[in-house]
C-alpha positions as CSV (number, residue, x, y, z in Angstrom):
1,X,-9.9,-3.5,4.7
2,X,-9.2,-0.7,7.4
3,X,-6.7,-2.9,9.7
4,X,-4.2,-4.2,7.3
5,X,-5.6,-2.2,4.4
6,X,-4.4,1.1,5.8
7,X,-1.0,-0.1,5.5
8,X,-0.4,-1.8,2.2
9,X,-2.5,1.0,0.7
10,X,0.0,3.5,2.5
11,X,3.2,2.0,1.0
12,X,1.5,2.2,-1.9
13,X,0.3,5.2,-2.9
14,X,3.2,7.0,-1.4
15,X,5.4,4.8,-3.5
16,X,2.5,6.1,-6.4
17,X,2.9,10.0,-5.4
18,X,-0.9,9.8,-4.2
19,X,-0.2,10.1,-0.4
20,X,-1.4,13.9,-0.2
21,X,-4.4,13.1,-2.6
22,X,-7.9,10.7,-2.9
23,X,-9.2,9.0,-5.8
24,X,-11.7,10.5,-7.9
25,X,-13.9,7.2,-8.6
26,X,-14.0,3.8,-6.8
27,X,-15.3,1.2,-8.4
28,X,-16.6,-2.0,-7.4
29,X,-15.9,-5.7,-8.7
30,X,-18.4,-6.6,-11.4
31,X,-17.3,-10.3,-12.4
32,X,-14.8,-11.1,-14.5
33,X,-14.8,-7.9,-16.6
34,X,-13.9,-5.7,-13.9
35,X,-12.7,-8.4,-10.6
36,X,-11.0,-5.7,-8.3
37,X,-12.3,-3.0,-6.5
38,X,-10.3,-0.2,-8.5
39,X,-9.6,3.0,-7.4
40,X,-9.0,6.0,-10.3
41,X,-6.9,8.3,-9.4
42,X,-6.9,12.3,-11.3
43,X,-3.9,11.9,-12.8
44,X,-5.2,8.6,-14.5
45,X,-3.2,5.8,-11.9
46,X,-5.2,2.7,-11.3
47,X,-5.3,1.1,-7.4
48,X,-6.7,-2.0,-7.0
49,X,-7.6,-4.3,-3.8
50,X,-7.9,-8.2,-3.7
51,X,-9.6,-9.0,-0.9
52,X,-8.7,-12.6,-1.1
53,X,-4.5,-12.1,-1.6
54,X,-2.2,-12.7,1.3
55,X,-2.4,-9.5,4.1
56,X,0.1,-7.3,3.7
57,X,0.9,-8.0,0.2
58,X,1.4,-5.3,-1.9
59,X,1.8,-5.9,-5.9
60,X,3.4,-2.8,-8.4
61,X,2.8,-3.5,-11.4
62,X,4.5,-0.2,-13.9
63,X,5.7,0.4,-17.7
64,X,9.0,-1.1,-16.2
65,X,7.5,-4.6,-15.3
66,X,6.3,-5.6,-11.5
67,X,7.5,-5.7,-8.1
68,X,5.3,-7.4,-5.1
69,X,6.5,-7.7,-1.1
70,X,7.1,-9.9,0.7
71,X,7.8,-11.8,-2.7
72,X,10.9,-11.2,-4.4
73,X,10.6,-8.2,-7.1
74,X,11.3,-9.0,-10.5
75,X,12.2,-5.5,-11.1
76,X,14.7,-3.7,-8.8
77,X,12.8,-0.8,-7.4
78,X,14.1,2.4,-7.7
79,X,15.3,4.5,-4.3
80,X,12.7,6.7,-3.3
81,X,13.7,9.5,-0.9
82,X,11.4,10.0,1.7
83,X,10.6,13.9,2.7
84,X,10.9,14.8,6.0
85,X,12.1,11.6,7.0
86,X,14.2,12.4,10.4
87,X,14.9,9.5,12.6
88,X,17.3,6.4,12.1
89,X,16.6,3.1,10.8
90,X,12.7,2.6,10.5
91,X,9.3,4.4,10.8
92,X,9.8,3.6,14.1
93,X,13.0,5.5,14.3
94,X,10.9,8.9,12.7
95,X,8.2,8.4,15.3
96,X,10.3,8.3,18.1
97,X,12.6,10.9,17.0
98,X,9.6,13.1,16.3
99,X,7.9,12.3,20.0
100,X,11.4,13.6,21.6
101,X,11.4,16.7,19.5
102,X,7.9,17.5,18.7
103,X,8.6,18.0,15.2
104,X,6.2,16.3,12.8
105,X,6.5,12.7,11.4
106,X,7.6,12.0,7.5
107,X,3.8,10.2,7.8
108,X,1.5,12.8,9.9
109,X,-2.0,12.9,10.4
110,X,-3.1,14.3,6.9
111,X,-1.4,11.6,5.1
112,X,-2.6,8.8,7.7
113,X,-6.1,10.7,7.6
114,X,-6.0,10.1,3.5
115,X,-4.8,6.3,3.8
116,X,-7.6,5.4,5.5
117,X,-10.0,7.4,4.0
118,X,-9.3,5.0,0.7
119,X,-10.1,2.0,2.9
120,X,-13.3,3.4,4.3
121,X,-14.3,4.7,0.3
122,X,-13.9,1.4,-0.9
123,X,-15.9,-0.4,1.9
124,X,-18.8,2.1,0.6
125,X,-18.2,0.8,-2.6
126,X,-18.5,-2.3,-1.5
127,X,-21.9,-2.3,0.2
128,X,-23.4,0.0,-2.3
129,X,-22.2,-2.0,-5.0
130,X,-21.7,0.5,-7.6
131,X,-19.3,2.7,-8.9
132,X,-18.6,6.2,-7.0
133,X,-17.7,9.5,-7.9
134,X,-15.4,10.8,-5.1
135,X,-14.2,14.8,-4.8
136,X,-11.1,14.2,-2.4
137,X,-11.0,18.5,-2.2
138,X,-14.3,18.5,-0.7
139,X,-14.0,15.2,0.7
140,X,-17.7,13.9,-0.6
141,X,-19.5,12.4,-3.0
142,X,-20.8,14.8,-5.5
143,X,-24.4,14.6,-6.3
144,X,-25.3,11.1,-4.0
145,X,-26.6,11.6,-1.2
146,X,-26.9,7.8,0.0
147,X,-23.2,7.1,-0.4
148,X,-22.7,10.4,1.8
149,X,-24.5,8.9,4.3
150,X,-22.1,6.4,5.2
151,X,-19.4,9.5,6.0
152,X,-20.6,9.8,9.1
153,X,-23.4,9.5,11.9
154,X,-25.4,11.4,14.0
155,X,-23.7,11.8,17.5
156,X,-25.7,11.4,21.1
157,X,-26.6,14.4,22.7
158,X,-24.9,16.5,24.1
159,X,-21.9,15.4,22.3
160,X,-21.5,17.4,18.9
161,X,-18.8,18.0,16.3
162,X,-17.6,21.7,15.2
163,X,-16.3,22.1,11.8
């Protein structure tokens, strides 16, 4: 979920608009009625994770019909442009362009820091095994204090974290 997870959920909800966002509830499988861990998004998208596909597949399915990589999309995909986006060639390009000028990648920290935080949300929805309520503002779940305990741990003394 958090290895190649992180990825095909990036693609995704950039391709989505959701990149600078979090979901507002995950919710886990519950047989056939509801089989995928979904995540709801404010603005009423749907994400979904199969934990048994192929890694590092990603499906779109839209109004217009569906596209999945690395399968061959049955819908051509519209061109998105990608803000920010400096370097030649690949993400890899960006990066390296962005390590010789110290300007900021198309894909910095905060969006990176909100792809993963979708992974680690729906392994809590996992092991808890019921629906959350997620505020992605405020980064927490309103009003459960067990799922909040899996956002983070107590550190070793002396070590401590300043927010």
């Amino acid at each position: 979920m958090c290895n190649w997870g992180a990825h095909c959920f990036g693609g995704a909800l950039f391709a989505a608009g959701l990149h600078e966002t979090g979901p507002v509830q995950v919710i886990p499988p519950r047989g056939p009625e509801q089989p995928l861990l979904t995540y709801v998004y404010a603005n009423g998208v749907r994400v979904y994770h199969a934990p048994k596909k192929i890694p590092g597949q990603i499906l779109f399915r839209g109004t217009a019909g569906e596209a999945s990589e690395p399968l061959k999309p049955r819908i051509q995909a519209p061109k998105i442009d990608i803000p920010n986006y400096k370097g030649g060639g690949s993400i890899m390009g960006d990066f390296l362009h962005c390590l010789r000028t110290r300007q900021r990648p198309f894909r910095d920290i905060e969006i990176a820091h909100r792809t993963v935080s979708v992974c680690h949300l729906g392994n809590i929805a996992y092991w808890l095994n019921r629906p959350l309520e997620w505020d992605p503002v405020a980064e927490t779940f309103p009003r459960d204090a067990e799922a909040c305990r899996w956002l983070d741990r107590p550190r070793r003394a002396p070590w401590a974290l300043n927010v």
